[in-house]
SERO-437183 format. One record per residue (C-alpha): z, y, x. Coordinates in steps of 0.001 Angstrom, whole numbers, plus 524288, in hexadecimal, padded with zeros to 5 digits. Example, Ala and Ser with C-alpha at 12.3 -4.5 7.8 and 13.67 -1.06 7.14 Angstrom:
2
<rec z="81E78" y="7EE6C" x="8300C"/>
<rec z="81BE4" y="7FBDC" x="83566"/>
This chain:
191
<rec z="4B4D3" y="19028" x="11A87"/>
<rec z="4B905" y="1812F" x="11A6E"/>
<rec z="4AF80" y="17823" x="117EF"/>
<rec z="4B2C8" y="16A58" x="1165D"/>
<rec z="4A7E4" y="161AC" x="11A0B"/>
<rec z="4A8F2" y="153C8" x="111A1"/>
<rec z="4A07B" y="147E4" x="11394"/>
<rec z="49CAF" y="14004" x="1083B"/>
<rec z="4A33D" y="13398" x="1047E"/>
<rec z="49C74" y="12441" x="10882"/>
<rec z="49189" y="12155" x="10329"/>
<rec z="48E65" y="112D3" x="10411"/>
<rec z="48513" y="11491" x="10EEF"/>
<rec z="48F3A" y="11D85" x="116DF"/>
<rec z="49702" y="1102E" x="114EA"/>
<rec z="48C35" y="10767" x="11ADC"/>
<rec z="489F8" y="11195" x="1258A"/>
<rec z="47DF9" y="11306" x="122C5"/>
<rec z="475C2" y="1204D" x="1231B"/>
<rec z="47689" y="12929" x="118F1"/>
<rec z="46FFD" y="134D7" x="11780"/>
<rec z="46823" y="13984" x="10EDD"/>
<rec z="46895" y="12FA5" x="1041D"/>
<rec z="4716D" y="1348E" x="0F787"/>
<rec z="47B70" y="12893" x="0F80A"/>
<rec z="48855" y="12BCD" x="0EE08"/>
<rec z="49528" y="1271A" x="0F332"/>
<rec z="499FC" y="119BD" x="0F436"/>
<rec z="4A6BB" y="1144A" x="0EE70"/>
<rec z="4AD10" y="11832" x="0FA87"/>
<rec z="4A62D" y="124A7" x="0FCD5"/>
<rec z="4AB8B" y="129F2" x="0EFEE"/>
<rec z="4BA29" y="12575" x="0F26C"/>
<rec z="4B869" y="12B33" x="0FEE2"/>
<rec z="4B50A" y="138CC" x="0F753"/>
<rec z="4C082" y="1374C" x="0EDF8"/>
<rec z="4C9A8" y="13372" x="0F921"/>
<rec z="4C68C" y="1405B" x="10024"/>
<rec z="4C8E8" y="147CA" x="0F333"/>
<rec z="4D4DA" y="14131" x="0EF32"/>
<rec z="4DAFD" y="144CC" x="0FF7C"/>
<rec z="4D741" y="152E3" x="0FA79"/>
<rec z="4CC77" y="15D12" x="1001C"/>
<rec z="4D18D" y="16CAC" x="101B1"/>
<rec z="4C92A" y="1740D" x="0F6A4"/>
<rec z="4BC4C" y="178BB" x="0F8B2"/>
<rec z="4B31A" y="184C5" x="0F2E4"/>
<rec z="4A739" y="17E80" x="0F4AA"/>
<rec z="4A145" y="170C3" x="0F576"/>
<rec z="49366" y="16DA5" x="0FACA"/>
<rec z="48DA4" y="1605F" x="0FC8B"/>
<rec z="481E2" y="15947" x="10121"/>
<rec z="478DB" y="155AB" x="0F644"/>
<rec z="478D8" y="147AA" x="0F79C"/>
<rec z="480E1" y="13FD4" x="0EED1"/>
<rec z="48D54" y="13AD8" x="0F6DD"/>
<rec z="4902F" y="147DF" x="0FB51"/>
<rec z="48FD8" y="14D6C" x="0ECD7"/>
<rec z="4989E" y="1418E" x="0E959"/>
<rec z="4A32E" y="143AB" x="0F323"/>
<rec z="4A417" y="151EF" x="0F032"/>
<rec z="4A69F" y="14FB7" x="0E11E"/>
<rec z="4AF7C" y="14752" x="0E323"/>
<rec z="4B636" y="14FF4" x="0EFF4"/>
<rec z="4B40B" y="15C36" x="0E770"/>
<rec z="4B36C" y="158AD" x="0D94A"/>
<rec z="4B4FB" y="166E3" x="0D47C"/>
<rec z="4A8B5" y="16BDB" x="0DB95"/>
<rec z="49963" y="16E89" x="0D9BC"/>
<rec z="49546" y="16BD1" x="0E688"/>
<rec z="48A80" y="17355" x="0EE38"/>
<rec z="47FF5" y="16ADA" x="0F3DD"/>
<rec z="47A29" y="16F47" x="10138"/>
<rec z="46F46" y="167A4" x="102A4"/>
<rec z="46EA3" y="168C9" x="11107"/>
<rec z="479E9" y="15FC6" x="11190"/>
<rec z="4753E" y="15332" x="10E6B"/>
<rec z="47439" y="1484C" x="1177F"/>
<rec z="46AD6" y="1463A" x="123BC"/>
<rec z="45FB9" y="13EEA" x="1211A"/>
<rec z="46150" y="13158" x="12727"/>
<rec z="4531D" y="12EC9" x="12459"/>
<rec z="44F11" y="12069" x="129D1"/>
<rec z="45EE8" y="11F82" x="12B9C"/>
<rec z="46154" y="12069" x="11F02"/>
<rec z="46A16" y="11640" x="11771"/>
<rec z="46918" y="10DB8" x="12522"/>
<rec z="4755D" y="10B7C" x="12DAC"/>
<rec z="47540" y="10D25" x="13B8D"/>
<rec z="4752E" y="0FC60" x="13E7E"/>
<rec z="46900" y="0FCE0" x="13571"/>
<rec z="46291" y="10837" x="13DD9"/>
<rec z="46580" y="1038E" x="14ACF"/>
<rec z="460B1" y="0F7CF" x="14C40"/>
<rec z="4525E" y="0FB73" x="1481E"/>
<rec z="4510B" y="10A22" x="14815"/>
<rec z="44CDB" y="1107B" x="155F7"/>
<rec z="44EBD" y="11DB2" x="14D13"/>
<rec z="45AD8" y="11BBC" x="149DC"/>
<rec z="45E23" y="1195F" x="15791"/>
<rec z="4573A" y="125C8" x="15CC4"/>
<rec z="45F96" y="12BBA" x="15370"/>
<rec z="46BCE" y="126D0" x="15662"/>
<rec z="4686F" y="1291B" x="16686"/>
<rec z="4661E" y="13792" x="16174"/>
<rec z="4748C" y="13821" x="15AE4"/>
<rec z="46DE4" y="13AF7" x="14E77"/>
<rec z="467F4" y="145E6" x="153A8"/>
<rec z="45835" y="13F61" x="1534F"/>
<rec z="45080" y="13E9A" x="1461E"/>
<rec z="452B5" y="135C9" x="13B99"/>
<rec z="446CE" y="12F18" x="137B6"/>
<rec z="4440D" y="1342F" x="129F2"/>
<rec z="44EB2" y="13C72" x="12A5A"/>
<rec z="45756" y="14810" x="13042"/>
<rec z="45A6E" y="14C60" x="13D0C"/>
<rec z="46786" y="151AC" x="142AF"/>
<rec z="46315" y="15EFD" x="14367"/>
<rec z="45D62" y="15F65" x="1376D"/>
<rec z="46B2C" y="15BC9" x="131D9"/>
<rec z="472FB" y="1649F" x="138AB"/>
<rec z="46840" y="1701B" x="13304"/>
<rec z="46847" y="16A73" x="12618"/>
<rec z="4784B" y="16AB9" x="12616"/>
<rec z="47A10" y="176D2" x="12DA6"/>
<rec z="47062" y="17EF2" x="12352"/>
<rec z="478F6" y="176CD" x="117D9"/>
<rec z="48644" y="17AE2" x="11D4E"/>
<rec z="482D2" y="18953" x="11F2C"/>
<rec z="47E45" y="188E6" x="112F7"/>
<rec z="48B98" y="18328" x="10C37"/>
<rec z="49480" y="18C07" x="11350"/>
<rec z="48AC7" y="198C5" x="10DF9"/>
<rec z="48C6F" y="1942D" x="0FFD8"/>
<rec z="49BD0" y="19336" x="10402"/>
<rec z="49D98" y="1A029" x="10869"/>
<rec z="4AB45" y="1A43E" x="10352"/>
<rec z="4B1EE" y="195A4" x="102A5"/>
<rec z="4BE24" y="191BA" x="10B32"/>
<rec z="4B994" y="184D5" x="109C7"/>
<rec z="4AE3E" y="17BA7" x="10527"/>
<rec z="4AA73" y="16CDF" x="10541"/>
<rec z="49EB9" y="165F9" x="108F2"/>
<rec z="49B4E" y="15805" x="1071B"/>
<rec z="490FD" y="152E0" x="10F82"/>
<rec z="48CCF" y="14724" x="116D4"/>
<rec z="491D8" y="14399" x="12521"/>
<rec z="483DA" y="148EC" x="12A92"/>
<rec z="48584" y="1556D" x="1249E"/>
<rec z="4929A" y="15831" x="128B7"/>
<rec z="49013" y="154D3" x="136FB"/>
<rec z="48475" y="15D7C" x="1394C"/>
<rec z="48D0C" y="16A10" x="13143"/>
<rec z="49662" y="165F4" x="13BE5"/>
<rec z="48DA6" y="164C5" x="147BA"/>
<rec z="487CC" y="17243" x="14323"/>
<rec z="49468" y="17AB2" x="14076"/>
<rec z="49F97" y="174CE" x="14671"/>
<rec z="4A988" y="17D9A" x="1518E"/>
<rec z="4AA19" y="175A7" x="1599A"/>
<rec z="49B94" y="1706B" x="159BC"/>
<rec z="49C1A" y="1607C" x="1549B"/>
<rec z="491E1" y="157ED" x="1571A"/>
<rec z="489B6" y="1517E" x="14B8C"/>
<rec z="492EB" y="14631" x="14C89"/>
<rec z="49E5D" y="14ABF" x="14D40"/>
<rec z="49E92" y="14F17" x="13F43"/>
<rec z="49D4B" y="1424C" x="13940"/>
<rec z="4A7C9" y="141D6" x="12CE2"/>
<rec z="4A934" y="13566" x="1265F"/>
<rec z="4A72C" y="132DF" x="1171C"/>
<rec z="4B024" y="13D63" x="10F27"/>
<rec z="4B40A" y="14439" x="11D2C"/>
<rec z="4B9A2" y="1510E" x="11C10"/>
<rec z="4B439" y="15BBF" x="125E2"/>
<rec z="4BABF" y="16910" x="124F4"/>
<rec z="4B90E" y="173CD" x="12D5C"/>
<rec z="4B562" y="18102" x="12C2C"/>
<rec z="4A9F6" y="18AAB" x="12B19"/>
<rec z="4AB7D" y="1992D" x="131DE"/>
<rec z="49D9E" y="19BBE" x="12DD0"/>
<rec z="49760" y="19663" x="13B3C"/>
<rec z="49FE8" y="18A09" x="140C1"/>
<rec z="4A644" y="17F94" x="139E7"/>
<rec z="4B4D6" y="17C9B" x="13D2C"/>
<rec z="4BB9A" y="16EFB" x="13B1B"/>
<rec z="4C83C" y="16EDE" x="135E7"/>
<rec z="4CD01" y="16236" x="13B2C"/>
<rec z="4C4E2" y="15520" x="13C2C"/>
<rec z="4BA12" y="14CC2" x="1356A"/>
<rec z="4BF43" y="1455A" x="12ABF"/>
């Protein structure tokens, strides 16, 4: 099956780079001309949509995939930022030692108030196994997600292995690969 993995458009704290998790922020102005440039360069057609329940992921979908009901898996929303939350990293630095302890652990360490790593990539595994059971049958789905979300499905499922990083996909980027019911495959790059 294909699956194309879509991050939501800007929100206006995406645009001040600041952390954004678990708050329900809509798009900005530019987040939703980022959504309707996407549409307007054309998606292929998909069987199924799923999104994160927060709002700017439901917002970039209907506008990505106007015709559809999408499914919500819940297990894709955002990591909790916690103490993080709504601050950017200039703000945190300079007066945070958790925040640095964080940062020295690659954002592996806790988040005060909020999520670890590894409870992520469980949270995202469980919510991708899930989507591709209620897709059994498609040649091809959508998902629409936040930048979090789609690097720990990566990290977890990608042939060859990819580190948490290297998944990062920037505002209305385009992953596509494909599911053989264990692995993910990429069909060309991050976009």
């Amino acid at each position: 099956m294909q699956i194309l993995l879509i991050r939501h458009g800007a929100t206006a704290s995406n645009r001040a780079r600041l952390y954004l998790g678990r708050a329900d922020e809509p798009l900005c102005k530019a987040g939703i001309e980022q959504a309707r440039a996407r549409f307007a360069d054309g998606l292929p057609p998909v069987e199924k949509v799923f999104v994160s329940p927060l709002r700017r992921c439901r917002q970039t979908a209907a506008i990505l995939f106007p015709d559809f009901e999408p499914v919500v898996i819940e297990a894709f929303v955002e990591i909790d930022f916690g103490r993080f939350e709504g601050q950017s990293h200039d703000q945190l630095i300079s007066g945070d030692p958790a925040y640095a302890a964080w940062l020295a652990s690659r954002g592996e360490g806790p988040i005060p108030g909020g999520e670890d790593m590894a409870a992520l990539r469980r949270r995202c595994r469980q919510g991708f196994l899930d989507m591709t059971a209620q897709s059994r049958g498609c040649g091809r789905i959508a998902a629409v997600a936040h930048g979090g979300t789609i690097m720990a499905v990566l990290s977890e499922f990608c042939e060859p292995p990819r580190a948490f990083y290297d998944g990062f996909v920037k505002n209305c980027g385009v992953v596509r690969c494909v599911w053989d019911g264990a692995r993910l495959r990429l069909e060309g790059g991050l976009s």
